[in-house]
Structure formats: C-alpha cells, structure tokens
N, C-alpha and C positions, 0 to 999 in steps of 0.2 A: 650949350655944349654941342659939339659937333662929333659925330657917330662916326667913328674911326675902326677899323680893323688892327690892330696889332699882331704884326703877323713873324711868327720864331722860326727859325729849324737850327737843328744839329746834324749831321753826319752819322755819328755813332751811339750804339744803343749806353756805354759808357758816360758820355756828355747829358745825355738825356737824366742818367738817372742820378747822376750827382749834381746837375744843374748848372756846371759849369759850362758859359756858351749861353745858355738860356736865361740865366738870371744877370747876365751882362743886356745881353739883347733888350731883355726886359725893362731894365735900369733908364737907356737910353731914350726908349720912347716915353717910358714915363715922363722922363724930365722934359721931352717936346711935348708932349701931349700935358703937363701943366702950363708952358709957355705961350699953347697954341687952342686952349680949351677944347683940347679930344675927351669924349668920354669914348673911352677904349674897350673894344671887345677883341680878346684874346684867340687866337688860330693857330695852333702846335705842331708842327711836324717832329716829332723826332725820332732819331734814328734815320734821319732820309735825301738821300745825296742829292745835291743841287742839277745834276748831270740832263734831267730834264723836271716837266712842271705835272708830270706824274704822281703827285702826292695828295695825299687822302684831303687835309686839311686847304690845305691853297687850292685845291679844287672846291670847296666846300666854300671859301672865303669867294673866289670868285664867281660862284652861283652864285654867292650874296648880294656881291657887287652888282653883278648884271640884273640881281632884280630891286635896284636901286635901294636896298637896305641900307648902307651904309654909304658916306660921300667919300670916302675913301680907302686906302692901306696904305699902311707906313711899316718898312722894315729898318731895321740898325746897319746894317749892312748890304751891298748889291749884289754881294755871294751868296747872302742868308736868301736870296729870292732867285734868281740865276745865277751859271756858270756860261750860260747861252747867250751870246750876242743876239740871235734870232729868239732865240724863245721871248727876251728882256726885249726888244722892238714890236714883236707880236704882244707881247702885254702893253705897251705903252698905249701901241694902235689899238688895242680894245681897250682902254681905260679913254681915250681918248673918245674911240666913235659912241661909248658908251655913259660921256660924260662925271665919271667918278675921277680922284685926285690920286695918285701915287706919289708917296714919300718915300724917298733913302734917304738916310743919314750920314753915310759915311759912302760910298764920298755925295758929295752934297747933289741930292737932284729934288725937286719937289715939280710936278707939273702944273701947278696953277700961277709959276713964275715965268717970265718970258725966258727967262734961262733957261728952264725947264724946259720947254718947249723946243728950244734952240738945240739943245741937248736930246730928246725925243728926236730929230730931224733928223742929226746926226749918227744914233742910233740907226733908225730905218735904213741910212745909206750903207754903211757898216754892215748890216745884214743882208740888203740886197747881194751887197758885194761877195758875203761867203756863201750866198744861196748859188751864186752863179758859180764861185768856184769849187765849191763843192758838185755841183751838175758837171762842171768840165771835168775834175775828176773822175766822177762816174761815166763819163761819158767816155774819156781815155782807155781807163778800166776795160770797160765794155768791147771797145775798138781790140786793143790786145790781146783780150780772151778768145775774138772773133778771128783774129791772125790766127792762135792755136789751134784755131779747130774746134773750140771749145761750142757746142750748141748752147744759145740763149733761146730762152723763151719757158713755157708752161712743159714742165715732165711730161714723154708721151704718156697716154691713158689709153690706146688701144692697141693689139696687136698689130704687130711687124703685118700680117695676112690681111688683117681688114685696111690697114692703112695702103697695104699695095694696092686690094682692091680696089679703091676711092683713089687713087692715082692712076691706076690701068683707065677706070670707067672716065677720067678728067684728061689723060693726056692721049690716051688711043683712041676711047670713042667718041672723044671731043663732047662729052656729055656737060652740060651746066651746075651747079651747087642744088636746085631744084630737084632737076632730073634726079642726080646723084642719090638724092635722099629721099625720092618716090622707089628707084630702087631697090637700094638695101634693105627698106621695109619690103618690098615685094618679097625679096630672098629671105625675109626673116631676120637676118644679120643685128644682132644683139646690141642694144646699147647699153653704155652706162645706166643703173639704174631702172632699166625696163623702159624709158622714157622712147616716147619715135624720133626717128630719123628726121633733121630740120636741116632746111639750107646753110643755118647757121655753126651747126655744128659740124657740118663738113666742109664750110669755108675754115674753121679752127684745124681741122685736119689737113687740111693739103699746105695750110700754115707753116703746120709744124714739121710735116714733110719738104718744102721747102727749106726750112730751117735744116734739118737734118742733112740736107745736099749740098746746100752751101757749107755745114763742119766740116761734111766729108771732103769736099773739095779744098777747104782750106786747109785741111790737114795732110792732107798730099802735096799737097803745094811747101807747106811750112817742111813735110819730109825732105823732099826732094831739093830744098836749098841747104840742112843740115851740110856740115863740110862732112866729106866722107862716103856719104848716103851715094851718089853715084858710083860712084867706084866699087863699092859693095856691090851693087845690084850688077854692075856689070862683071864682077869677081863670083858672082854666082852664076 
C-alpha cells in the first residue's frame, strides 16, 4: 500500500458541518485510492477559501510531504486545492523538487504521468505569465500615483525639523551619511528608539526626503496642467 494524503476543503463553515462537499470529496478518492492501492490519510480544511494556501491543514499535509512521510496527495477536485494559477505551479514545483506525487481528479492531472508533467510545464508558464503581469500592473499603478503627486515609499518617522536638518547638513555643508551621523549625535538629536545615529539610517532619511520633493513637484506640476488652474491663478 502506498501512503497517500487525502486532502478535503469546503468554503463554508455550513458545507463543513453537514458534510456536504466533503463526503463527495471523500467518496472520490476512496474509489482511486482502492484502484491505486493508497492507504489514505485524511487532511480537512473546513470552512477555508481556496483564495490562497494559507490553511491550517495543507500546511500541515505539506510539512508532511516535505519530510518524505507520505509519496503523495491527491485532491477530488483542482479548486478543492487552488484557485491560484501561481500558487497550483508553486505546488507542482515543490512536489516536484521534492519528489512526492500530486493527484487531481477532476480534471485529470496525476504527476507521475508524462501528461502530468507536460501539464505541470504548462502550468509554470501560465504562472510566469501572471507573475509578470501582475508586476506591470503594479508597476503602472505605481507610475500614476507618482504623476499625482502621490509619495511612495516608507511613512516619514522623523520630524519635518530633524529631517531638514539632515538635509541643510547634506546639501549646504556638503557633509557625507557618516559625517551626518557623527553629528547629530554630537547635538544629541534623538532617535527612534534611543538607538545612535548610523550612516544608514540617514541614508533612509534624505531617501525619503527626496521622495517627498519629487510628490511635491509632481504635484504642482499635475496642478498646473488641470484645465482652469492658470487662469485662476492669474484671476487672482
């Protein structure tokens, strides 16, 4: 007999508790798992949306896997396991580098078949594809928040007064990130935390200073092409 994971989920805490969903799930692997001689150990999620692979039990079944307890897991369905193009090719490639079998049922994948495999390949490319275009998205996103004006980056965390300081000392006295931060300890100048002053954390500073020059500027900029905006300013 061959040491199988059986592995359920439902959606809702309803489905869970009248079994409906679960004893279908159930039904199906049984009857592969007598065809296939699994002796099956059972892994339950219910109540718990497919949306990503945050769940208590499939994390539990895959610490198994990875410590070669079991030769594989087999679901009834490709939903009952993701919803995730990328999560479901991230699971292939770790069943893969990690030598354990993945079974779906419905629709038909098993990876110890060249189909399967072919199928896995396929996957992976499908997922590169929405990794990228999801990054151009966010990458778009990003771009037009930056047209507004909008500051990206880390919250400031110092005052408007310290951060000028570290600006005057970097762009009047032409002082260095070192310098900077022998400094403002000198003067005392308080940090997060009581921690001293480091090059590093006022390279973070003229950062986000920076940042804050470029909103401001693109946000005059974005004014200033508004329709309207000139004629106002010259009507005042």
């Amino acid at each position: 007999m061959t040491p199988m994971i059986g592995y359920l989920r439902v959606s809702t805490e309803e489905q869970a508790e009248d079994g409906n969903g679960l004893d279908a799930q159930r039904y199906a692997i049984e009857q592969e798992g007598d065809r296939n001689g699994w002796e099956l150990t059972w892994f339950v999620d219910p109540g718990y949306s497919a949306k990503d692979t945050n769940r208590p039990d499939l994390q539990r079944a895959l610490t198994a896997l990875h410590r070669r307890e079991y030769a594989g897991m087999v679901v009834a369905k490709l939903d009952r396991l993701s919803r995730s193009v990328i999560d479901f090719a991230t699971m292939v490639e770790r069943a893969q580098k990690r030598k354990w079998n993945l079974v779906v049922l419905d629709p038909r994948f098993d990876l110890s078949t060249p189909y399967g495999r072919a199928f896995a390949g396929m996957a992976a490319v499908w997922a590169q594809l929405e990794r990228e275009l999801i990054g151009q998205r966010t990458s778009e996103g990003l771009q037009a928040l930056k047209r507004q004006g909008v500051r990206l980056g880390r919250p400031r965390q110092y005052s408007a007064d310290v951060v000028a300081l570290v600006a005057t000392l970097a762009d009047v006295e032409g002082m260095g990130c070192r310098a900077i931060a022998a400094e403002l300890s000198s003067r005392a100048v308080p940090t997060l935390g009581g921690r001293p002053w480091h090059p590093s954390t006022v390279r973070r500073l003229l950062r986000g200073h920076a940042l804050d020059l470029a909103a401001a500027v693109a946000r005059e900029t974005s004014q200033s092409r508004t329709p309207g905006a000139s004629q106002t300013k010259e009507e005042g």
